[in-house]
Structures are given as C-alpha cells and as structure tokens.
RODO-2510 file (C-alpha; in nm, 4 decimals, decimal comma):
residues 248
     n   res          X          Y          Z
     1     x    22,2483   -12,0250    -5,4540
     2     x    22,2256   -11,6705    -5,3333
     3     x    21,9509   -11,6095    -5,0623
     4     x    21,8038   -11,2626    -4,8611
     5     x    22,0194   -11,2803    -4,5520
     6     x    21,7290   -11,2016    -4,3282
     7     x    21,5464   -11,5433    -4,4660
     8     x    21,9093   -11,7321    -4,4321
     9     x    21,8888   -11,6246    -4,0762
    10     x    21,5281   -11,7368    -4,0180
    11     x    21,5990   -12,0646    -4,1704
    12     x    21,9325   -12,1359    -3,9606
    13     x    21,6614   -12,1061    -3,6583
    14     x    21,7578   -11,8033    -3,4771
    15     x    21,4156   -11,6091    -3,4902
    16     x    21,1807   -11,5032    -3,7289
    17     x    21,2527   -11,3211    -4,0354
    18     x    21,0902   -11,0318    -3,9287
    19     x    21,3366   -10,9993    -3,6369
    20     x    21,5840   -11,1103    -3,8574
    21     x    21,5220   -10,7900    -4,0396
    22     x    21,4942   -10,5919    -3,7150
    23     x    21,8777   -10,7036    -3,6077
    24     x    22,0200   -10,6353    -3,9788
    25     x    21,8865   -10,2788    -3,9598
    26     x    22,0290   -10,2589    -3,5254
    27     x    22,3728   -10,3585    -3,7303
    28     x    22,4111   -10,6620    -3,5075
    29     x    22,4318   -10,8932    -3,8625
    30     x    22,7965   -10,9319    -4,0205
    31     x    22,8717   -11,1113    -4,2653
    32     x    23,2171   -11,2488    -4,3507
    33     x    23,3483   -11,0262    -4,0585
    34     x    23,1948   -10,6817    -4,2367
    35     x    22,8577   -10,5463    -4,0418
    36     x    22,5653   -10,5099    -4,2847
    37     x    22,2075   -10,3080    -4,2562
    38     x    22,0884   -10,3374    -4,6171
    39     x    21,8012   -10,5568    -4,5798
    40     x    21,8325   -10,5960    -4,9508
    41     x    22,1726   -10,7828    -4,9037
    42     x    22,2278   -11,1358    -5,0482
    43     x    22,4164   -11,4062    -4,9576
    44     x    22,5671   -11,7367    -5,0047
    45     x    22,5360   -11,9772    -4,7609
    46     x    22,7734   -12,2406    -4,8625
    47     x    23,0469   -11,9848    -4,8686
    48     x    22,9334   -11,7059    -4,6766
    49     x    23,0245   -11,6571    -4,2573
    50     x    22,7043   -11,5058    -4,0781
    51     x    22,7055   -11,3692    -3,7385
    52     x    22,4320   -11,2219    -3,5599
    53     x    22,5287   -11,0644    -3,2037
    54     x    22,9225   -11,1949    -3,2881
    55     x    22,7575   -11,5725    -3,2832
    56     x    22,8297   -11,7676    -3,5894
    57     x    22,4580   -11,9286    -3,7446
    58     x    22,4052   -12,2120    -3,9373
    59     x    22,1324   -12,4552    -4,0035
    60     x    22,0324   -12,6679    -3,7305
    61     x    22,0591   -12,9862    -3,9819
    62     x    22,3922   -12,8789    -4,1138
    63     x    22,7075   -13,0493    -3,9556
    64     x    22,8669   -12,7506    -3,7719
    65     x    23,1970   -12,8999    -3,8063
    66     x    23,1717   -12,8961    -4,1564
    67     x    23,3126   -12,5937    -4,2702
    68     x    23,6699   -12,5755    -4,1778
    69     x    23,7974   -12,2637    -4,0284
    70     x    24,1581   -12,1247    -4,1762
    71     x    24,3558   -11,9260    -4,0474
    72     x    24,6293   -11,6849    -4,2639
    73     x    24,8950   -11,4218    -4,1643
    74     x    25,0830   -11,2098    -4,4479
    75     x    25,3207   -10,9371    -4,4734
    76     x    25,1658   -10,6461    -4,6596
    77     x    25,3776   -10,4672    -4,9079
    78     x    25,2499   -10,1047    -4,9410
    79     x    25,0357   -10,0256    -5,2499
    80     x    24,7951   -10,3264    -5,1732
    81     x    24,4571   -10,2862    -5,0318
    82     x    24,2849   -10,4514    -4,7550
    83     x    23,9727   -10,5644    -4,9379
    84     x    23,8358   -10,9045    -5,0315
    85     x    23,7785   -10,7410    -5,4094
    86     x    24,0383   -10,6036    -5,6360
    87     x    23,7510   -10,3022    -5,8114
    88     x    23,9382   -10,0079    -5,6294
    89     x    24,3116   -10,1726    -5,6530
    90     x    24,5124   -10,4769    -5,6077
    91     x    24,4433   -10,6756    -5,3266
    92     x    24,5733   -10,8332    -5,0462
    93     x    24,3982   -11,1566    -5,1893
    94     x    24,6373   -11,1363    -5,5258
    95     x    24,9288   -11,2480    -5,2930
    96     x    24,7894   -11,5348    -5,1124
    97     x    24,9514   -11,7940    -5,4222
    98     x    25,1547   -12,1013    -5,3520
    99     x    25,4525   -11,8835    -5,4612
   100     x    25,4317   -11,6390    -5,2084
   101     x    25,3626   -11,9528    -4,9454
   102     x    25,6412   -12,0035    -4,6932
   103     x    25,6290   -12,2882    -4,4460
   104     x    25,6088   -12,6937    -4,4496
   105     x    25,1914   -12,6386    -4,5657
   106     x    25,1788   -12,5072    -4,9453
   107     x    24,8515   -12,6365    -5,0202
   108     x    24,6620   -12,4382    -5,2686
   109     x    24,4356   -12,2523    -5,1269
   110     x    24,0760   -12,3010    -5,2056
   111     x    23,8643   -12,1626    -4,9164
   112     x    23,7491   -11,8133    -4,9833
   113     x    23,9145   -11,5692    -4,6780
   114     x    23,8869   -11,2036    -4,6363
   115     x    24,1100   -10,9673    -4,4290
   116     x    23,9976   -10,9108    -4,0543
   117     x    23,9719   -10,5317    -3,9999
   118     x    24,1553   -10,2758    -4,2141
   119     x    24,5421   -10,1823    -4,3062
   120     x    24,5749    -9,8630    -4,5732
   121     x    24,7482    -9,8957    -4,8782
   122     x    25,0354    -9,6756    -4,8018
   123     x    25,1008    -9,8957    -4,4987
   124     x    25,2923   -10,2227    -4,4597
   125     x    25,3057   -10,5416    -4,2209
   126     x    25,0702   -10,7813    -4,0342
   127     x    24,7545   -10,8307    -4,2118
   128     x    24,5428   -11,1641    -4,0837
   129     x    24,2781   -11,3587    -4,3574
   130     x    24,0526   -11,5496    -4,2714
   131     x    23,6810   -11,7420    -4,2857
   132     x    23,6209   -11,7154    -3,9371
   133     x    23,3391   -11,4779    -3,8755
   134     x    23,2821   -11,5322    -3,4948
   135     x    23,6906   -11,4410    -3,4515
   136     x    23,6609   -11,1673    -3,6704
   137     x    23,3814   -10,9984    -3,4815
   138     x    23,5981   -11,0575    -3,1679
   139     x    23,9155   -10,9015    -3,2839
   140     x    23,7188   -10,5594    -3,4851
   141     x    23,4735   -10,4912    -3,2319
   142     x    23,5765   -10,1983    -3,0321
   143     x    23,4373   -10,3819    -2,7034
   144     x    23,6731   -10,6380    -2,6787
   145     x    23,9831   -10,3971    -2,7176
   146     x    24,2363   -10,6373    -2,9010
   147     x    24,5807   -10,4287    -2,9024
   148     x    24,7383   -10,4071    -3,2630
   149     x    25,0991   -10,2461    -3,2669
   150     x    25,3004   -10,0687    -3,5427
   151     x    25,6200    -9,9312    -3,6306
   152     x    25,5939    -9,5619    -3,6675
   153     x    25,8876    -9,3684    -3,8561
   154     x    25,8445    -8,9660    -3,8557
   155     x    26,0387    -8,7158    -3,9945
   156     x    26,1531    -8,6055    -3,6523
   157     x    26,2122    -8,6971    -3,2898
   158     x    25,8850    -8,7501    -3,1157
   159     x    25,8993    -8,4796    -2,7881
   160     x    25,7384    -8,5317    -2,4618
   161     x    25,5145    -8,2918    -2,4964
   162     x    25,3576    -8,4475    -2,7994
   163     x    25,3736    -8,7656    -2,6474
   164     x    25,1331    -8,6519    -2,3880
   165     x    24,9228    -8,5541    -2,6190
   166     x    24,9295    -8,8575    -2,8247
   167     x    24,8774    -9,1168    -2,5249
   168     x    24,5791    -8,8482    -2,3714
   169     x    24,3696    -8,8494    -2,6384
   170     x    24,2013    -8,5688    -2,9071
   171     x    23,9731    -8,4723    -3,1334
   172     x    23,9965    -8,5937    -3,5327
   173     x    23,7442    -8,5202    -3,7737
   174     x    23,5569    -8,3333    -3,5175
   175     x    23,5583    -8,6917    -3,3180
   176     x    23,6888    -8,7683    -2,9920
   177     x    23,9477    -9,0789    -3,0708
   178     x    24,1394    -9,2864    -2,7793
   179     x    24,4991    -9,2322    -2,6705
   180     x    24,7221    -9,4371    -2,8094
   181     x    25,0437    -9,5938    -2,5818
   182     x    25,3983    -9,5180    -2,7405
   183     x    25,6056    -9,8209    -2,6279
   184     x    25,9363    -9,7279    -2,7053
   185     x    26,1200    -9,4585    -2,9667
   186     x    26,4152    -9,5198    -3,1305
   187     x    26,5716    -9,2147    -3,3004
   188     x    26,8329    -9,2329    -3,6219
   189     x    26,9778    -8,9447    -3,6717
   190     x    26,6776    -8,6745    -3,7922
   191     x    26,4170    -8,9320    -3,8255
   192     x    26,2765    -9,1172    -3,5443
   193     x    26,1073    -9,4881    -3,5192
   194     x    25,7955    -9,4859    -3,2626
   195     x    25,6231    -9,8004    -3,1837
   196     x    25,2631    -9,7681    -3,0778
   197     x    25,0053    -9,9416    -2,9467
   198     x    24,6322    -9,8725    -2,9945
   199     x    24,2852   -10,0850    -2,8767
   200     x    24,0741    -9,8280    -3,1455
   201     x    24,1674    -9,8102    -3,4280
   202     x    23,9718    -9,5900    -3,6479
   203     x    24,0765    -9,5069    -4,0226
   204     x    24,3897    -9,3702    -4,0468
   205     x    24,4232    -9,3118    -3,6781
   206     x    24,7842    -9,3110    -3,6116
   207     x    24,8830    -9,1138    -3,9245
   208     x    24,5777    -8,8287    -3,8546
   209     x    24,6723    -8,8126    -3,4766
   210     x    25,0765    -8,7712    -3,5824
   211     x    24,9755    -8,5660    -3,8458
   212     x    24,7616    -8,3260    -3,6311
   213     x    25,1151    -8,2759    -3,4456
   214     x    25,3344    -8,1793    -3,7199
   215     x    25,4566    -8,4967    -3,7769
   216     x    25,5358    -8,6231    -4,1297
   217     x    25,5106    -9,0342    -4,1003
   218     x    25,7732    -9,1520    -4,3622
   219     x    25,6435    -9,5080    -4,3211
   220     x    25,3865    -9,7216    -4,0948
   221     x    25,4260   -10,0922    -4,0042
   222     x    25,1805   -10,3431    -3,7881
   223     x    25,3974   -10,5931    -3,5981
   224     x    25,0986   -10,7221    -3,4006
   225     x    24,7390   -10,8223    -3,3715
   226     x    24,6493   -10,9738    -3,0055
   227     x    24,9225   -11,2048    -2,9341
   228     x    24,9704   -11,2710    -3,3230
   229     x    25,3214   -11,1327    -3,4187
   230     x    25,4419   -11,0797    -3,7558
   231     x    25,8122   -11,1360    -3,7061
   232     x    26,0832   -11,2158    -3,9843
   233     x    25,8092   -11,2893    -4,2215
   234     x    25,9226   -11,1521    -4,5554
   235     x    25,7169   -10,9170    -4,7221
   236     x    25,4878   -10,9878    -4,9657
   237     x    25,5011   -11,3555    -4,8682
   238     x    25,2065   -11,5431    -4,6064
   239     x    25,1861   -11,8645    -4,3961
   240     x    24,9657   -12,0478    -4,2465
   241     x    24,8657   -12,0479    -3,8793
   242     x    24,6244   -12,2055    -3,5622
   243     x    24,3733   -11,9992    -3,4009
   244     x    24,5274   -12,0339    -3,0842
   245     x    24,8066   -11,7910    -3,2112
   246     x    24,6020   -11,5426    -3,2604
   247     x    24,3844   -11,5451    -2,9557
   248     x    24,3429   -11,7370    -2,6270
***
C-alpha cells in the first residue's frame, strides 16, 4: 500500500509530520538512495528504503532485521542506463538474470535494487545495485568523498600541461568542479589510456573536463567504487557481494 512519505516518516517515529514535511522540502529525505523534495511523493513501505539525514527509518514495531540488505556488483556494457526504470532506455536492471549470474550464489533474484549513484550510457564498467539506502547515502554524498576510478582512453597523449589543469580544478557549465588525480597513463601508439581518480563526481565530469581540453575520449571505464574493484568480471555479467567489500 502506497503512503505520503512525510506521514510514513511520522509513523516510523522520527518527528511529526509537519517536520517531516519541513526535512523533505531541506532535501535531507531519500528514498531508495535518490533525494526527494516533492511533498507530494508516495511510497511503499514494504519495499521502499527511507533515509532522513543518511539514517535508515522504520517503524518502531517492525523487526529491523527484517529486511535483508543485498548487495550486487555488475559490469556495464555501454548503451545501458543507470536507472531503476527502463522509460528512457534499457536498463542496468534488464541484466541482473540468473544467466548473466556468475559465482557459486545464482539465486533468482527477488529483492527490488537500484543502482547507487550514476554511470552514462556511453560508458562501461563497475556499476553497484543495491537496497541499502543508509550505504547509498554514504557512498553519493559529496561529504564523505568515496573515490571511484576509471579507465580513460583519448585520442591523444595526455601532456603535462593539461594534466595540471585537470588535477587543479575548473570551471564547467559555468560551475567550479574539483580536480581530479590522474594515477597513471599508458600511451599506445596515438591514443593514450589515463586512469583517474575523482571524490566528485558530477554528470559527465571526466568526459566535460577532457573535453574542455581538446581531448576526444574514445571510451570510459569505472574500475572502482571505495575499496570495491571490478576486476576480471566479464561484461555484461554481475555477482553477488558482502558489504564489507564495498566499505569498511
């Protein structure tokens, strides 16, 4: 049964629905890892993950270890979107079958997840699902600065001049946006493979801040999310994993 969020959050006992409605409109309400401020917004609370202030709530007569938390990595092909609906493309959730399931654990899955933060379609690698509000607030908001690293391949050598640029900082879409650290460069020939590491993360970041160089990007890969690597997992294909992989 689908309820107003700001009476869900009144009835789990964290204040009154009034201030309830005062919080949703501060955007300190998420649910299922996605901030809302429509006070209009409703929800389900047998399958929906609320979080006000990054704290998971719940009724106080409810079990709390009754939902169980789960915890997915896949390896994003590129044309897939990372969206918990398929209205504006396929999703990331149309590969999460027992087909594309590698590992001892095939069960099917029948928890509804969502992907933590955001990968563009025309980019490939590491994307993490889960059900897990409270560690999806952790890992999206800015504060906590979770590193995510990718696999950058240009059209051309990366120089040091544009290097410094890169790791200093500048402006994109008239916004200031953090410096991003460039690990290591491997260069093949005319084309070059950067690996990057940012803490930001705004859309389309890495390509806008390249791009804003010169710099053609003939392909982008995420290899890591906080201390959750993707490593020889094929594409297109997703496993199951702990929380303490993920995060400490």
């Amino acid at each position: 049964m689908r309820i107003r969020l700001q009476k869900h959050i009144a009835d789990c006992g964290v204040c009154s629905r009034r201030k309830a409605e005062e919080h949703i409109s501060a955007g300190n309400v998420a649910v299922n890892g996605k901030t809302v401020t429509e006070l209009g917004t409703k929800i389900d609370p047998a399958i929906d993950t609320v979080t006000v202030a990054g704290k998971n709530v719940q009724k106080k007569n409810e079990n709390t270890n009754k939902k169980k938390y789960v915890y997915i990595i896949l390896n994003k092909p590129t044309g897939y979107i990372t969206s918990a609906s398929s209205e504006q493309g396929a999703s990331v959730l149309d590969l999460i079958t027992r087909d594309n399931c590698v590992g001892e654990k095939k069960d099917l899955l029948r928890t509804r997840v969502y992907p933590v933060g955001r990968l563009d379609k025309d980019s490939e690698g590491l994307v993490l699902l889960t059900n897990d509000g409270e560690l999806t607030n952790t890992l999206t908001h800015p504060k906590y600065e979770h590193e995510k690293e990718y696999d950058v391949t240009v059209d051309m050598p990366l120089r040091q001049k544009e290097q410094a640029v890169l790791e200093k900082g500048m402006i994109i879409d008239d916004a200031a946006v953090q410096g991003i650290v460039v690990k290591e460069q491997k260069n093949l020939g005319r084309r070059s493979v950067v690996t990057v590491v940012l803490k930001e993360g705004k859309n389309r970041q890495i390509r806008k801040m390249f791009g804003a160089l010169g710099y053609s990007i003939l392909s982008l890969k995420r290899t890591r999310m906080g201390r959750l690597k993707l490593g020889v997992l094929p594409i297109g294909r997703w496993r199951y994993i702990r929380k303490d992989q993920i995060i400490k």
